[in-house]
BAFI-3210 file (N, C-alpha, C; in Angstrom, 3 decimals, decimal comma, padded with zeros to 6 digits):
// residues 257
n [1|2|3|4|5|6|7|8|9|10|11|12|13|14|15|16|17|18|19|20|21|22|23|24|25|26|27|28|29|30|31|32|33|34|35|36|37|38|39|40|41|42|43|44|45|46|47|48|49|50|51|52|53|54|55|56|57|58|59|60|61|62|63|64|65|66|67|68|69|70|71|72|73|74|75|76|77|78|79|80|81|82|83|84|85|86|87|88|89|90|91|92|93|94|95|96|97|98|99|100|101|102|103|104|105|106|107|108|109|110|111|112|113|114|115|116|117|118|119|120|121|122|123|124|125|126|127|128|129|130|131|132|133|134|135|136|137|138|139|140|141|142|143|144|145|146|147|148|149|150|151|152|153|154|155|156|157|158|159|160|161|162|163|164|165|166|167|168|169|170|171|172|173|174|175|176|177|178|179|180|181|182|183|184|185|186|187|188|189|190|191|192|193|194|195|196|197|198|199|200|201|202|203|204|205|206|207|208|209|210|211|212|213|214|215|216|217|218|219|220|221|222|223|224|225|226|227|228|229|230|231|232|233|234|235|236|237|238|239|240|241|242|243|244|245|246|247|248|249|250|251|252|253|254|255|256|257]
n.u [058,329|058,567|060,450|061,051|063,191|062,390|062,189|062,893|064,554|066,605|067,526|068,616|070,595|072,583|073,328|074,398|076,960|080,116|081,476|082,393|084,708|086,081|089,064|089,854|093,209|094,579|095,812|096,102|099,045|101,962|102,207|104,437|104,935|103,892|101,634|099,629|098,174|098,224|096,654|097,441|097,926|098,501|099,986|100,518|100,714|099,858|096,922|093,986|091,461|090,418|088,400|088,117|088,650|091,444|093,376|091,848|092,421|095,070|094,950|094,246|096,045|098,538|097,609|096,710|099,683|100,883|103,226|103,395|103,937|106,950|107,430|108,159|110,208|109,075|110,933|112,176|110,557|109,775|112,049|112,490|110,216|111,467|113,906|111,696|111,063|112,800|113,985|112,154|112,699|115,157|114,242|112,676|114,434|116,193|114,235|113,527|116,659|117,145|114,466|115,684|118,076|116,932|115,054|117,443|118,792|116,745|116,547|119,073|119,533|117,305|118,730|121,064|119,879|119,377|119,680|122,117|122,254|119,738|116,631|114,959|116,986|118,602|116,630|115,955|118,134|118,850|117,248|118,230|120,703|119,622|118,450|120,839|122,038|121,202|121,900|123,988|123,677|121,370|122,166|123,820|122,237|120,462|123,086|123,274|120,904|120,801|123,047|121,917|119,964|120,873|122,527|120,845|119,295|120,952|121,582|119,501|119,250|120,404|119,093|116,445|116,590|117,191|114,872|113,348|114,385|113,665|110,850|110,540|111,275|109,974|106,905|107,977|107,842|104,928|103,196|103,758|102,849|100,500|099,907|098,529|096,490|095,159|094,368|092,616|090,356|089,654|088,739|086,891|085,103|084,509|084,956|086,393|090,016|091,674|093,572|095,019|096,524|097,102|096,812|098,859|096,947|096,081|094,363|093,130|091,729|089,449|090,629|089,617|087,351|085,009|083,378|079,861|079,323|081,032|084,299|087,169|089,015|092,189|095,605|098,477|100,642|104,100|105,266|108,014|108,756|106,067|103,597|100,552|098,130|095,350|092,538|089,591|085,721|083,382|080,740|079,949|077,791|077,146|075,562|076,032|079,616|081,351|083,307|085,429|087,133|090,328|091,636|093,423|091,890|090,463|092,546|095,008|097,884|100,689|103,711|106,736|109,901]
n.v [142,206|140,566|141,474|141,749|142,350|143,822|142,184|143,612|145,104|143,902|143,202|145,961|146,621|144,841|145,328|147,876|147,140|145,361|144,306|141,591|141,753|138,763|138,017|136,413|135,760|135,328|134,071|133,498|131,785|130,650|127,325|125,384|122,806|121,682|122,229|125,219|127,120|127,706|128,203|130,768|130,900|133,376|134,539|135,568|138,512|142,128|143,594|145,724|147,699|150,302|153,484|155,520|156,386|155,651|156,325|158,616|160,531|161,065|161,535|163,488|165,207|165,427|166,630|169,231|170,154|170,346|169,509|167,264|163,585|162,001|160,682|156,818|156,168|155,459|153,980|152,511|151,100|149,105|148,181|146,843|144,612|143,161|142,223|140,746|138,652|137,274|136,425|134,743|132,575|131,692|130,207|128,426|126,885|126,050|124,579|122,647|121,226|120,562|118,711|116,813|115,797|114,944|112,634|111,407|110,360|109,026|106,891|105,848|104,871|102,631|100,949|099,972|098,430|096,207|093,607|092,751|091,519|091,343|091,439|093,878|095,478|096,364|097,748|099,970|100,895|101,728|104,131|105,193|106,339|107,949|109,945|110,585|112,005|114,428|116,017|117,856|119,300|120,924|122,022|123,610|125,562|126,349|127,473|129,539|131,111|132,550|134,023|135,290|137,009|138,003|139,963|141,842|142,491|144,095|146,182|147,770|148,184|151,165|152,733|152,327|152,608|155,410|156,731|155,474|156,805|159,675|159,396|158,779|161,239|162,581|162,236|162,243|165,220|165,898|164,647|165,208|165,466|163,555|161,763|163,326|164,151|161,453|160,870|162,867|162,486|160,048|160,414|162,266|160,892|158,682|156,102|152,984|151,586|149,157|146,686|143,241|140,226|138,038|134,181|131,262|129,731|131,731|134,170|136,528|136,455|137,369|139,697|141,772|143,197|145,506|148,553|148,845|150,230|152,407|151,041|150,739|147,764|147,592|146,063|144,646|142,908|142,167|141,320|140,079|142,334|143,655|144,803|143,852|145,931|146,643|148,356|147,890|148,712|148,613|147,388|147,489|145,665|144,421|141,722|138,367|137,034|138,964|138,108|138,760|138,406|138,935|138,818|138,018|139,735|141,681|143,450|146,078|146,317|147,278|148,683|147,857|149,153]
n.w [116,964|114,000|111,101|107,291|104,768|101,884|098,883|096,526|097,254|098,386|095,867|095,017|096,776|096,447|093,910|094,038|095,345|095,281|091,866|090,517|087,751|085,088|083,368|080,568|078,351|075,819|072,473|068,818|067,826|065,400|065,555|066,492|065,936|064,422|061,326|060,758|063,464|067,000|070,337|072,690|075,757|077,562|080,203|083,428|082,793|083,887|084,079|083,824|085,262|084,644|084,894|083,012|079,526|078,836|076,376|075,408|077,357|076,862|073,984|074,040|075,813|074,030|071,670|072,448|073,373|071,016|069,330|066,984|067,731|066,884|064,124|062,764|060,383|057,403|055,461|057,530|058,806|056,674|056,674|059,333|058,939|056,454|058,217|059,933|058,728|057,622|060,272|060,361|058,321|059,218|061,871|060,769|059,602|061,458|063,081|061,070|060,887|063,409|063,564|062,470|063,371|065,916|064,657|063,828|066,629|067,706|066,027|066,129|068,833|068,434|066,533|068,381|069,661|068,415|066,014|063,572|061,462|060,880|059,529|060,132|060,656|058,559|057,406|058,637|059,212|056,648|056,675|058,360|057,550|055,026|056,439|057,589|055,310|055,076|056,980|056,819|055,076|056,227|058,327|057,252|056,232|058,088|059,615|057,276|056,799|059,716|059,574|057,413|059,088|061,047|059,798|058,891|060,864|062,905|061,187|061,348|063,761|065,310|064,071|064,870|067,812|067,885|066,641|068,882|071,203|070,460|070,660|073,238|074,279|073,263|074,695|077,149|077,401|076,150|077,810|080,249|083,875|083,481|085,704|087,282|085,920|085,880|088,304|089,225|087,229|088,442|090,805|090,412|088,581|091,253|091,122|090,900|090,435|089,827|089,599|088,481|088,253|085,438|085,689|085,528|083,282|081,710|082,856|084,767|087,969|090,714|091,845|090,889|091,542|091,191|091,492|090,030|086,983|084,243|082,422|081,451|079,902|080,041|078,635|077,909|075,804|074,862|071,924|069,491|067,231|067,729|069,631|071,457|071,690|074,691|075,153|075,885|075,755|078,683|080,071|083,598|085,482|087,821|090,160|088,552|088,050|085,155|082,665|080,351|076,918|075,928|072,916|069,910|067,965|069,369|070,087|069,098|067,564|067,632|066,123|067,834|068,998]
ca.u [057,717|059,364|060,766|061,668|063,872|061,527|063,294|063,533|065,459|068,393|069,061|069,531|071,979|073,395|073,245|075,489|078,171|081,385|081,327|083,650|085,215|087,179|089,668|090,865|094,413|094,763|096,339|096,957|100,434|102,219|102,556|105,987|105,139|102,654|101,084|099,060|098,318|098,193|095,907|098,664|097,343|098,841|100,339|101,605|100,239|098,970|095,269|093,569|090,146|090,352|087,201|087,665|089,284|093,155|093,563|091,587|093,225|096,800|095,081|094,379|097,456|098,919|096,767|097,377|101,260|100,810|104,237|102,987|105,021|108,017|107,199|108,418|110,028|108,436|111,948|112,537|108,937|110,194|113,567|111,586|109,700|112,881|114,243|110,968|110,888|114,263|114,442|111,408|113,352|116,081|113,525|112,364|115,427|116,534|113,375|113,839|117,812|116,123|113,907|116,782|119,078|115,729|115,253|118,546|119,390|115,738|117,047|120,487|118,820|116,699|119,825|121,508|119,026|118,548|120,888|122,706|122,066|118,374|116,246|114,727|118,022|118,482|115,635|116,150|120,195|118,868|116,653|119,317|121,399|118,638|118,578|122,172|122,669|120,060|122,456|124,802|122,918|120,236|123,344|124,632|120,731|120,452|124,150|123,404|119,924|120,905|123,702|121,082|118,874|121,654|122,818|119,505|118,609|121,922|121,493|118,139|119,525|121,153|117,853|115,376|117,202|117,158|113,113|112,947|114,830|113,144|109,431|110,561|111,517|108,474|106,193|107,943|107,293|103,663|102,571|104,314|101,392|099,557|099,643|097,731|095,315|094,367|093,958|091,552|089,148|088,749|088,468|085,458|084,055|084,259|084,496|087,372|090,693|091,954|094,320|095,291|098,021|096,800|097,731|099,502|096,016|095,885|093,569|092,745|089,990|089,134|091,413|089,134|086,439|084,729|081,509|079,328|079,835|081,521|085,126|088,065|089,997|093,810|096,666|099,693|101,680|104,711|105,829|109,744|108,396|104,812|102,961|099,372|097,352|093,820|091,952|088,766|085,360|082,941|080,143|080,158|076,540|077,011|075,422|077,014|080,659|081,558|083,866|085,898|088,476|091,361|092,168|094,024|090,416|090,418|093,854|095,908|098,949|101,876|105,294|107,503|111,111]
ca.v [141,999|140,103|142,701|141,497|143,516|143,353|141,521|144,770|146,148|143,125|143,449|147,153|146,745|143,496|145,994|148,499|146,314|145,673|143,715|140,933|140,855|137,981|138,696|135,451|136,331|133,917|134,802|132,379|131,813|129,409|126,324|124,927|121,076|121,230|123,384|126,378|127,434|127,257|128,817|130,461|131,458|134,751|134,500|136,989|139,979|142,945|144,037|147,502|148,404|151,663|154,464|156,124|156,093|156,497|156,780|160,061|161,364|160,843|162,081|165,941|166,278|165,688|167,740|170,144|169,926|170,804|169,014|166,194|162,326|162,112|159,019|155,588|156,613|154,186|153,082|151,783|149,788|148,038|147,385|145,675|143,540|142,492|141,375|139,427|137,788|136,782|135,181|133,464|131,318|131,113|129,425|127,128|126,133|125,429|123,700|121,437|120,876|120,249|117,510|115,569|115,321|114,017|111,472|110,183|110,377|107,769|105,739|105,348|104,260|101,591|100,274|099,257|096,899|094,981|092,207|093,861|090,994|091,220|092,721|095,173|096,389|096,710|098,511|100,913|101,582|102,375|104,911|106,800|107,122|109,374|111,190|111,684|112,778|115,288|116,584|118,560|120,749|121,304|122,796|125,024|126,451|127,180|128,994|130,669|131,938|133,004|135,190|136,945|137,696|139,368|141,570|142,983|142,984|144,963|147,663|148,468|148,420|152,052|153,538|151,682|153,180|157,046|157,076|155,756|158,321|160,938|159,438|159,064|162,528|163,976|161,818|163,240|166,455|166,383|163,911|165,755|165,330|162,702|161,359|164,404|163,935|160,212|160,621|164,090|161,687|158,848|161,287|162,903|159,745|158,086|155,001|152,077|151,789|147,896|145,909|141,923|139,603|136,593|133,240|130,184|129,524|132,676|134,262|137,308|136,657|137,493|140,722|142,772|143,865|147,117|149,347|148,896|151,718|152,003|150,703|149,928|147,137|147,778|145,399|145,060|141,778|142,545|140,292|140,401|143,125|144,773|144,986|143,932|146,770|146,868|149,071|147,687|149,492|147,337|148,212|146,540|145,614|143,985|140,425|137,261|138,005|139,711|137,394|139,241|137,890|139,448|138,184|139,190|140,164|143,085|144,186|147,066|145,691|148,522|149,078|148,397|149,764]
ca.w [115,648|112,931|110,010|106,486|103,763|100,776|097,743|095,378|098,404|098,373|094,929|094,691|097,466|095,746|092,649|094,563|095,835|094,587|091,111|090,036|086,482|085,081|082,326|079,796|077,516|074,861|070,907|068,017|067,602|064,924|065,544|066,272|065,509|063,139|060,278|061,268|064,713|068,052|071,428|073,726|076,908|078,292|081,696|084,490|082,192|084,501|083,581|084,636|084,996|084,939|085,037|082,104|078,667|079,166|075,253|075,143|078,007|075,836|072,397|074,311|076,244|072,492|070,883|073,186|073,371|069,695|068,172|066,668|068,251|065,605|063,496|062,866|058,898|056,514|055,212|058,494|058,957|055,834|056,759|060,278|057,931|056,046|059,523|060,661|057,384|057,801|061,111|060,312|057,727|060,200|062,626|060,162|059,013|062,960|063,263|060,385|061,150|065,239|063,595|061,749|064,218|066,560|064,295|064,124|067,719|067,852|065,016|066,298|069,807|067,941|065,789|069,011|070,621|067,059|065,699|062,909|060,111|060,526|058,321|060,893|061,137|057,600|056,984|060,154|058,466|055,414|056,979|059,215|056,145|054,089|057,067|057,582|054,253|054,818|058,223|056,572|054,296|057,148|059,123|056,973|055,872|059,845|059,395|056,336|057,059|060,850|058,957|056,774|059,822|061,825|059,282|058,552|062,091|062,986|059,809|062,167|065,646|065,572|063,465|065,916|069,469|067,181|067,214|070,110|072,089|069,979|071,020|074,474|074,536|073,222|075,974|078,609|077,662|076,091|078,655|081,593|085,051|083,347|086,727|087,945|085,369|085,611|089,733|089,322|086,945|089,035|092,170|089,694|088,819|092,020|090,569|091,244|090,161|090,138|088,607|088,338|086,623|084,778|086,317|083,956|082,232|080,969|083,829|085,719|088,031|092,123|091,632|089,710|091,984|091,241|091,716|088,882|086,116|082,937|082,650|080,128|080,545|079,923|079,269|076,667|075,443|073,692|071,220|068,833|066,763|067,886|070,862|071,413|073,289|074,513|075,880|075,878|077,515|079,224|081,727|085,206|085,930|089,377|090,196|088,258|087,927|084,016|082,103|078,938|076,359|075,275|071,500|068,775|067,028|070,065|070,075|068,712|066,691|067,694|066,478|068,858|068,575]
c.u [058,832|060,152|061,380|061,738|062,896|063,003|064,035|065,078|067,036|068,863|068,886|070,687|073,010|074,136|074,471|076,797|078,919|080,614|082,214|083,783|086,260|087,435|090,103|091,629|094,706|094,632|096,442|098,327|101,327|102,745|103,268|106,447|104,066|102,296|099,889|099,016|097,347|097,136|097,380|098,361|098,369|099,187|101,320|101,715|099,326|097,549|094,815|092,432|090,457|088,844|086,940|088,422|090,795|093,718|093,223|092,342|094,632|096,197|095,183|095,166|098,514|098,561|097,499|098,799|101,629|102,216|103,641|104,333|105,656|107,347|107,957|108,794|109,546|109,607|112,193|111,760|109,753|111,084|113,118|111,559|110,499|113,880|113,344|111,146|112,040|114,413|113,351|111,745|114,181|114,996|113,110|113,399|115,743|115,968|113,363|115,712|117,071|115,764|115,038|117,657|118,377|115,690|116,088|119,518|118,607|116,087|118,029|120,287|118,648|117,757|120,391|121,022|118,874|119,817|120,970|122,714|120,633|117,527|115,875|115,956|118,674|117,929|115,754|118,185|120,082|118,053|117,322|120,203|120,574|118,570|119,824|122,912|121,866|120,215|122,672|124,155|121,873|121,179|123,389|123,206|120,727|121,787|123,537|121,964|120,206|121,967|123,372|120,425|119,974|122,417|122,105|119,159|120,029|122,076|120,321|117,821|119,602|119,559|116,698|115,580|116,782|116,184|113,093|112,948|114,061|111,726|109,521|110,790|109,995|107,516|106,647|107,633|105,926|103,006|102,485|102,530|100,428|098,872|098,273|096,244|094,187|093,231|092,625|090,111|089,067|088,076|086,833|084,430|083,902|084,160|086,005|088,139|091,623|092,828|094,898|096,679|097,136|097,587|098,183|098,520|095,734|094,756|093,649|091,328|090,565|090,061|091,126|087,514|086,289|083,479|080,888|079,387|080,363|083,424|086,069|089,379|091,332|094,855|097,749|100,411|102,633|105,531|107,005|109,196|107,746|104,690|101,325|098,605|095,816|093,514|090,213|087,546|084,295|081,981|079,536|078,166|076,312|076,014|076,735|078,837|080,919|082,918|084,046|087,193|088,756|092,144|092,724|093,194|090,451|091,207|093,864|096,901|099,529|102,707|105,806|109,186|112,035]
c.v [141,722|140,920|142,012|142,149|142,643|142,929|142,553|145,479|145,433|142,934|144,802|147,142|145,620|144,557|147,203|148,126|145,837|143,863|142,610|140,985|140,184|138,600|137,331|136,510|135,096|134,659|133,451|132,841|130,593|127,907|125,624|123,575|121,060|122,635|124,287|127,365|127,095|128,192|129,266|131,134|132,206|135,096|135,600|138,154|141,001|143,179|144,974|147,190|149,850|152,484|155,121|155,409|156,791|156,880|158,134|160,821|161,928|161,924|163,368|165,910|166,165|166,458|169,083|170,748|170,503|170,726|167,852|164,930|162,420|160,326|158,047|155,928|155,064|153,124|151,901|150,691|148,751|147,258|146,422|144,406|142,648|141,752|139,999|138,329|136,651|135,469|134,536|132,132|131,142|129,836|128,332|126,107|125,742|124,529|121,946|120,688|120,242|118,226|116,422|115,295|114,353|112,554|110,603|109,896|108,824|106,804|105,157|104,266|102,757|100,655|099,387|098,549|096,088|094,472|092,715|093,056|090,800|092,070|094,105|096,036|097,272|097,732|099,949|101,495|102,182|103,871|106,001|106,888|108,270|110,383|111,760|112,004|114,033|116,296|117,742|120,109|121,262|122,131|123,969|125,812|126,848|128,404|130,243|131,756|132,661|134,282|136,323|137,578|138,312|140,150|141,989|143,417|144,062|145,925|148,250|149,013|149,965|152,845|153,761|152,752|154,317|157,392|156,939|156,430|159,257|160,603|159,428|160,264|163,181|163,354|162,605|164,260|166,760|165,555|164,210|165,777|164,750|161,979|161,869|164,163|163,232|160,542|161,440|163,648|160,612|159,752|161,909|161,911|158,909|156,653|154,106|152,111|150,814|147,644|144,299|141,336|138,320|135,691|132,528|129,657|130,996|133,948|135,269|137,226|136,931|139,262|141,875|143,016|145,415|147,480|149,270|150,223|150,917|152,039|150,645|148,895|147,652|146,908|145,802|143,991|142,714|141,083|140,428|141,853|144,137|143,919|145,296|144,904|146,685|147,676|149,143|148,239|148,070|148,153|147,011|146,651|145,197|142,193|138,852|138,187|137,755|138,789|138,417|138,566|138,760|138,672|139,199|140,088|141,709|143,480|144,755|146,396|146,776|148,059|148,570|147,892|149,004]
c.w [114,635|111,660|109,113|105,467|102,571|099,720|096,655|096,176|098,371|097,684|094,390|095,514|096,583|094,481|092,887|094,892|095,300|093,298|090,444|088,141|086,211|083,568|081,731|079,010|076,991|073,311|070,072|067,830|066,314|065,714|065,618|065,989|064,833|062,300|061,095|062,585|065,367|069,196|072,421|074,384|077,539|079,856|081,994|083,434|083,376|083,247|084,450|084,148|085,585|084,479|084,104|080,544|078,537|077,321|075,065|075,846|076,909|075,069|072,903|074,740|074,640|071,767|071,353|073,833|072,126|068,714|068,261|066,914|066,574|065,017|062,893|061,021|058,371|056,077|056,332|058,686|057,559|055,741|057,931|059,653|057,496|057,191|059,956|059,764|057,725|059,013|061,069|059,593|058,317|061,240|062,156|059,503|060,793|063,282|062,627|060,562|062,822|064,942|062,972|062,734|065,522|066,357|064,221|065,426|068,053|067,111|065,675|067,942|069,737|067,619|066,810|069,682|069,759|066,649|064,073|061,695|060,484|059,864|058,752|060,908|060,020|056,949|058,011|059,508|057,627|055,612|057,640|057,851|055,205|055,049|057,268|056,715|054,185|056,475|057,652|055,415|055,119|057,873|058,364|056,346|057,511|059,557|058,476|056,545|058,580|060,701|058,172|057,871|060,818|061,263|058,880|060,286|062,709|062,183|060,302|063,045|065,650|064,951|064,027|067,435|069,029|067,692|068,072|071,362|071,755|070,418|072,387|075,168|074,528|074,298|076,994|078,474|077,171|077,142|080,358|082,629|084,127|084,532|087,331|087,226|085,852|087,089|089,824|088,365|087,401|090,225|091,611|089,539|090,149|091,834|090,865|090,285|090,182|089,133|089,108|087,699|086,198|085,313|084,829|082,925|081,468|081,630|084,373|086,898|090,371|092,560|091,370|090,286|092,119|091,275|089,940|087,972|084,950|083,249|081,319|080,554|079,963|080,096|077,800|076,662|074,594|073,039|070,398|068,278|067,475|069,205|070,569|072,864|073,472|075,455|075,472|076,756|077,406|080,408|082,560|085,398|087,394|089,154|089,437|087,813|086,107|083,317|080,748|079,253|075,845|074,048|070,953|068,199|067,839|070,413|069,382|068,500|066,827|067,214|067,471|068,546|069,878]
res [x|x|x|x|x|x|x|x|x|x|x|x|x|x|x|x|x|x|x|x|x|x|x|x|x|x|x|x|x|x|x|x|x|x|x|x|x|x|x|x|x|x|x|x|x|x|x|x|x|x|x|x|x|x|x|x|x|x|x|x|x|x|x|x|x|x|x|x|x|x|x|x|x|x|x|x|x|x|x|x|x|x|x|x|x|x|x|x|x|x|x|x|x|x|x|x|x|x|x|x|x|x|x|x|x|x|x|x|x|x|x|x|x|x|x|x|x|x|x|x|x|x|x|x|x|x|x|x|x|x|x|x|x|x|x|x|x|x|x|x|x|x|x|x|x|x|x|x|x|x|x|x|x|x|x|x|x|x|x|x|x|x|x|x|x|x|x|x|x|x|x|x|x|x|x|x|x|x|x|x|x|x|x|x|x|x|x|x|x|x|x|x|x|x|x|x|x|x|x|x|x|x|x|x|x|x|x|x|x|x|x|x|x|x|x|x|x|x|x|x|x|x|x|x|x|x|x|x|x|x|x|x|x|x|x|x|x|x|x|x|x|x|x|x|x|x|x|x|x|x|x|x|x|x|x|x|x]
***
């Protein structure tokens, strides 16, 4: 006799069975040939699904450690600032010194295939001249701004390393068997414990199979300054596979020393 699994029956099992989510990583960034910005897709970043919320875990063994993490003094955040600031007009001055010397590498190109009493050529001479009067002061704005941004960024170095010894200190000791922790709530929840890297489009995907439940994703860019964190939650339903982005919009903007 013939026997067929009723339909409710193949998708609770379907419903049980491991769940795919995909992860995009993609930030605006400026623009390095044009005004505003850019899409910059996030490659070879690990990504966690993890089971619970690893932030709370942190906030009680802190709590409970009961010296509060030493903090980041305010003078210092400002003196940062006064750095980024800085080599950002260094960059733009590099950029714009970059493009002049571009142009008259293409000009100078042109000049020598053209017959040197014709007007094209004329007109094309008179043109690398505005630019190569427009060399020498592009030079020394690259020098002079690249000289403010490493003596602010060197009046920071020695202040920067301080905290950070002093926050790396206190982790190890209020954080001490975090390990122990994490392992004794997945072991409770029973629930999966995965992680991925993003390929060159910006991508996590086939990596990130887990049992349906509730989840947070977990990753971390760091960029000159700060560091984007997420710890996003998310619940795994099972069937089509679960697609989340990671933007600036759902990041954490850190410090980082």
């Amino acid at each position: 006799m013939r026997r067929s699994i009723p339909f409710a029956l193949i998708l609770a099992a379907a419903a049980c069975g491991p769940a795919e989510v995909v992860v995009t990583m993609e930030i605006d960034v400026p623009n390095p040939d044009a005004e505003g910005t850019m899409q910059l897709a996030l490659s070879d970043i690990e990504v966690q699904l993890i089971p619970f919320d690893r932030d709370v875990v942190f906030d009680s063994m802190a709590t409970a450690y009961g010296t509060p993490e030493p903090e980041v003094p305010q003078d210092l955040i400002e003196q940062r600032a006064e750095v980024q600031a800085a080599q950002a007009e260094w960059d733009a001055a590099t950029r714009r010194w970059a493009t002049i010397r571009d142009t008259l590498q293409k000009l100078s190109g042109v000049l020598e295939t053209l017959n040197r009493g014709s007007g094209d050529y004329v007109v094309l001479f008179r043109e690398f001249n505005d630019w190569d009067s427009q060399l020498g002061a592009a030079e020394r704005a690259q020098e002079r701004t690249f000289a403010a941004f490493d003596a602010l960024q060197q009046g920071t170095i020695r202040a920067s390393d301080s905290v950070r010894v002093l926050q790396d200190n206190w982790a190890d000791d209020a954080f001490a068997g975090v390990g122990t922790v994490f392992a004794e709530k997945q072991s409770a929840l029973g629930l999966d414990w995965v992680m991925d890297t993003t390929d060159a489009s910006g991508v996590a995907r086939g990596g990130l199979m887990v049992k349906p439940g509730q989840y947070w994703i977990y990753a971390r860019y760091e960029q000159a300054y700060t560091e984007l964190y997420w710890n996003v939650p998310i619940t795994v339903e099972g069937g089509e596979p679960l697609t989340v982005s990671l933007t600036r919009s759902n990041a954490q903007e850190r410090i980082k020393l």
